[in-house]
VMD Tcl script that builds the backbone (N, CA, C; Angstrom):
set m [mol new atoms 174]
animate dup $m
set s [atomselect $m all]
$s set {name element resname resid chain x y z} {
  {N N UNK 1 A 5.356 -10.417 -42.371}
  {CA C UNK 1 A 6.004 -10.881 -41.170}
  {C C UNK 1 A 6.522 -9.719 -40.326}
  {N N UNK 2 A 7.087 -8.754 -40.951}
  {CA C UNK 2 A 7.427 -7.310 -40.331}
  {C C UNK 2 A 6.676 -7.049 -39.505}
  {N N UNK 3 A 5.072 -7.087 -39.625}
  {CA C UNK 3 A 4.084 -6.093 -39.400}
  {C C UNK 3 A 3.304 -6.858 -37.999}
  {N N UNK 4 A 3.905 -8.201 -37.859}
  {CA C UNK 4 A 3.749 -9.134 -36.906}
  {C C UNK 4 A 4.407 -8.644 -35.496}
  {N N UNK 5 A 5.538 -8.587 -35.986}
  {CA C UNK 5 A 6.636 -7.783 -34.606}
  {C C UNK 5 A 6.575 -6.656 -34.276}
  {N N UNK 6 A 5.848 -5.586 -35.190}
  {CA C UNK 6 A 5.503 -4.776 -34.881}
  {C C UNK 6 A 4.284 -4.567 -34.101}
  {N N UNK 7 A 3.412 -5.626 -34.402}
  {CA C UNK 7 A 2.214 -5.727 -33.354}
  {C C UNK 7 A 2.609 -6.114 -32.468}
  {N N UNK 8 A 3.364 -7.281 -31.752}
  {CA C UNK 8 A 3.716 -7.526 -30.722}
  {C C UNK 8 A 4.735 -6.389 -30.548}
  {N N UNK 9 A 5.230 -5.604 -30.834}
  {CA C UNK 9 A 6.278 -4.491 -29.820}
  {C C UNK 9 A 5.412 -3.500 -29.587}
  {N N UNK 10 A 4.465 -3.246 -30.282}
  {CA C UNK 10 A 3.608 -2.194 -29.588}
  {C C UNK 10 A 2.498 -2.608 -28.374}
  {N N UNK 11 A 2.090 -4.111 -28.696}
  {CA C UNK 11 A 1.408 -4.899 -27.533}
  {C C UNK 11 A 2.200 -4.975 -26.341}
  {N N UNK 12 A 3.366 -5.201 -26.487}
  {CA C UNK 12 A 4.621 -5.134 -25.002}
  {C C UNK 12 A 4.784 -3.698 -24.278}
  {N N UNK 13 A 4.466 -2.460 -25.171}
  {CA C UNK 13 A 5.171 -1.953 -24.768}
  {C C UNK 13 A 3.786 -1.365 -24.071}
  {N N UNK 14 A 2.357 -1.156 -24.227}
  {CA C UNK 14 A 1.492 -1.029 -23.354}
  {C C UNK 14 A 1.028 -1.842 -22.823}
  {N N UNK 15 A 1.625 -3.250 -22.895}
  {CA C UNK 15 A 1.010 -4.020 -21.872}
  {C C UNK 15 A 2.389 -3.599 -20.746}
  {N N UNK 16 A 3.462 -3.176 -20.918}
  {CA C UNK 16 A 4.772 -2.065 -20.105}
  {C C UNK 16 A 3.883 -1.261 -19.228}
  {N N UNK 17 A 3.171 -0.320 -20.002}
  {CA C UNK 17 A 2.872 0.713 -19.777}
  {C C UNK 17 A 2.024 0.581 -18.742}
  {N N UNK 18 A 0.371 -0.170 -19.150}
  {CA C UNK 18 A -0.358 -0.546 -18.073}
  {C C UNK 18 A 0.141 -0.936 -16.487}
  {N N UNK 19 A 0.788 -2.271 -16.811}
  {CA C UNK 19 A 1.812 -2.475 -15.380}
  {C C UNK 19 A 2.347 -1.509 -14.652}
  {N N UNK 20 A 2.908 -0.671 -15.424}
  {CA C UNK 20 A 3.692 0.708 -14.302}
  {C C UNK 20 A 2.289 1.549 -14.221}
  {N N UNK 21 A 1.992 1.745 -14.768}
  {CA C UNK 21 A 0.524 2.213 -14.191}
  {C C UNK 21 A -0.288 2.019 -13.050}
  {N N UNK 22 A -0.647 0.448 -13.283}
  {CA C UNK 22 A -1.204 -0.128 -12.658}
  {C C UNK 22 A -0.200 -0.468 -11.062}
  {N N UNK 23 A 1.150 -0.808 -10.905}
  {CA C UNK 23 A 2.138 -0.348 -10.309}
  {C C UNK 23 A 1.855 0.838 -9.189}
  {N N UNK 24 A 1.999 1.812 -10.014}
  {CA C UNK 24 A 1.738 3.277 -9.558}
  {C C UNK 24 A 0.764 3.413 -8.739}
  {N N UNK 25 A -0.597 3.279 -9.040}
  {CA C UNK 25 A -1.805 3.147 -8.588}
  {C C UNK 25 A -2.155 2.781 -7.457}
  {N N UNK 26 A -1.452 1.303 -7.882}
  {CA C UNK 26 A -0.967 -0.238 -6.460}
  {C C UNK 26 A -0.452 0.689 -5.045}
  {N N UNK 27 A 0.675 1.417 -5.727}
  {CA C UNK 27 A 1.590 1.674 -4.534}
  {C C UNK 27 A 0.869 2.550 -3.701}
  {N N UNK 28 A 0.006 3.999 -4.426}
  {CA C UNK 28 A -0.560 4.752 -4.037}
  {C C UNK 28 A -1.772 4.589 -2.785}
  {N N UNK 29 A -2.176 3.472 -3.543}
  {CA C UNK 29 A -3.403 3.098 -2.408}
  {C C UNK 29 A -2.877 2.298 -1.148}
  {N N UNK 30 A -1.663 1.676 -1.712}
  {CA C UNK 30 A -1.302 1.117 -0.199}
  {C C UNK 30 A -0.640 1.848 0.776}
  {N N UNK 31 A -0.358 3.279 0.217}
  {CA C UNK 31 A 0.331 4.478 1.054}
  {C C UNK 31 A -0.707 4.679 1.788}
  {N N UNK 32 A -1.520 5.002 0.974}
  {CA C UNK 32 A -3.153 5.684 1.787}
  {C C UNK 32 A -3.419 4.668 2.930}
  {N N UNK 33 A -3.366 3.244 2.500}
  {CA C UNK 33 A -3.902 2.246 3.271}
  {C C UNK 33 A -2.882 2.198 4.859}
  {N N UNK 34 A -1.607 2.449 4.353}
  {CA C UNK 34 A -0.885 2.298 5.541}
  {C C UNK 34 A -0.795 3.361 6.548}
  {N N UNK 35 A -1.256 5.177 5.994}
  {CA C UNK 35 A -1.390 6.346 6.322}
  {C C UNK 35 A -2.434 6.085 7.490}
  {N N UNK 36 A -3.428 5.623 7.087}
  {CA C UNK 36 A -4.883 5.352 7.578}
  {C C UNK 36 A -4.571 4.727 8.985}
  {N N UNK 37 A -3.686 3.567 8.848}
  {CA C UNK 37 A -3.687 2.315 9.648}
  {C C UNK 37 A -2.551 3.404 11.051}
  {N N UNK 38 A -1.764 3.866 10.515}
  {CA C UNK 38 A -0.858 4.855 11.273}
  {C C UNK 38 A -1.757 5.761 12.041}
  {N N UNK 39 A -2.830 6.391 11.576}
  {CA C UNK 39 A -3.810 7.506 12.095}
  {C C UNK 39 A -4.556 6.756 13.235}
  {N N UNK 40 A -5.335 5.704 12.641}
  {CA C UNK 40 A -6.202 4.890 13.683}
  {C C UNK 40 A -5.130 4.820 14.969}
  {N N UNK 41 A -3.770 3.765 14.995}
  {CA C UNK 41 A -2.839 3.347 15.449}
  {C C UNK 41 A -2.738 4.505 16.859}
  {N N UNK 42 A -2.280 5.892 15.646}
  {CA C UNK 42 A -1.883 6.824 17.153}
  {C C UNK 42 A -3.290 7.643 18.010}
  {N N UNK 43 A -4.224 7.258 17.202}
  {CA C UNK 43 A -5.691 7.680 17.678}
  {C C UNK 43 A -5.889 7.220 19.147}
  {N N UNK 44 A -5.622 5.693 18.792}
  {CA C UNK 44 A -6.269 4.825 19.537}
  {C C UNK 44 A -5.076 4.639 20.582}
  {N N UNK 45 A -5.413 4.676 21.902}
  {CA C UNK 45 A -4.062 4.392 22.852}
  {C C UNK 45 A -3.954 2.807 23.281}
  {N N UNK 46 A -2.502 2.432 23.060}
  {CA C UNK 46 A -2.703 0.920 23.484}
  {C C UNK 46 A -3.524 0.653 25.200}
  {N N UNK 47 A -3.590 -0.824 24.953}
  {CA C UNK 47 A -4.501 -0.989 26.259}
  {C C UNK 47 A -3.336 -0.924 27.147}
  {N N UNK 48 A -2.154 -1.053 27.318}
  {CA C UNK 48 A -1.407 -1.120 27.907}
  {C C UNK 48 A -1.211 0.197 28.835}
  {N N UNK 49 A -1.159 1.334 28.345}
  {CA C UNK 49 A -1.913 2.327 28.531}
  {C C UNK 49 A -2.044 2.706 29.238}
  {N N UNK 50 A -3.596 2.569 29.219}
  {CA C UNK 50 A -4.942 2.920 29.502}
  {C C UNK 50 A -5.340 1.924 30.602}
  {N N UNK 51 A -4.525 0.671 30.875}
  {CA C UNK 51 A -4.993 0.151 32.056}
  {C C UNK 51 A -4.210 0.671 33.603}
  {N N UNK 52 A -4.531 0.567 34.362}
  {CA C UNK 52 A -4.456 1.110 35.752}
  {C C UNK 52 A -3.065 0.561 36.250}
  {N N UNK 53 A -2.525 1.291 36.744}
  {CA C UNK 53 A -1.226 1.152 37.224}
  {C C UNK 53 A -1.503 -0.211 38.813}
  {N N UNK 54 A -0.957 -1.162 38.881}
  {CA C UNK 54 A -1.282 -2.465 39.783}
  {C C UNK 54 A -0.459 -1.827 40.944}
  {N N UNK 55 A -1.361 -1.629 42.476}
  {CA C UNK 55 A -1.569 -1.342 43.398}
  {C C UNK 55 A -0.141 -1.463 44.113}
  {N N UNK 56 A 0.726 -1.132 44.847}
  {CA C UNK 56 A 1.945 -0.700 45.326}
  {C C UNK 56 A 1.891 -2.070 46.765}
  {N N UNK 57 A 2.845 -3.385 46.789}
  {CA C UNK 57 A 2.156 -3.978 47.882}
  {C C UNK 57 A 2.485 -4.026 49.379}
  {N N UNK 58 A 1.791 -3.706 50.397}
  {CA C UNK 58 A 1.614 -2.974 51.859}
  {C C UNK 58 A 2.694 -3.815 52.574}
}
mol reanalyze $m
mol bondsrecalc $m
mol representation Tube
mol addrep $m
């Protein structure tokens, strides 16, 4: 029965492990993902912009 809880505390503690891992990983790529989205973002100029200033009226 000992050797029972001992399988499950070592099963918890890398199924722990994986998660923060997997965690880690998670967070990393969504940095990249949001880095990316920031780059395009200031790349690209809003249309607001880039459209023509509306004519002054006479």
């Amino acid at each position: 029965m000992q050797n029972e809880g001992a399988i499950t505390a070592i099963t918890a503690k890398r199924l722990t492990l994986a998660l923060c891992a997997a965690g880690v990983i998670g967070g990393a790529v969504g940095a990249v993902a949001v880095n990316h989205n920031n780059a395009t973002a200031q790349a690209t100029p809003p249309a607001a912009a880039t459209a023509a200033a509306p004519a002054a009226p006479v």
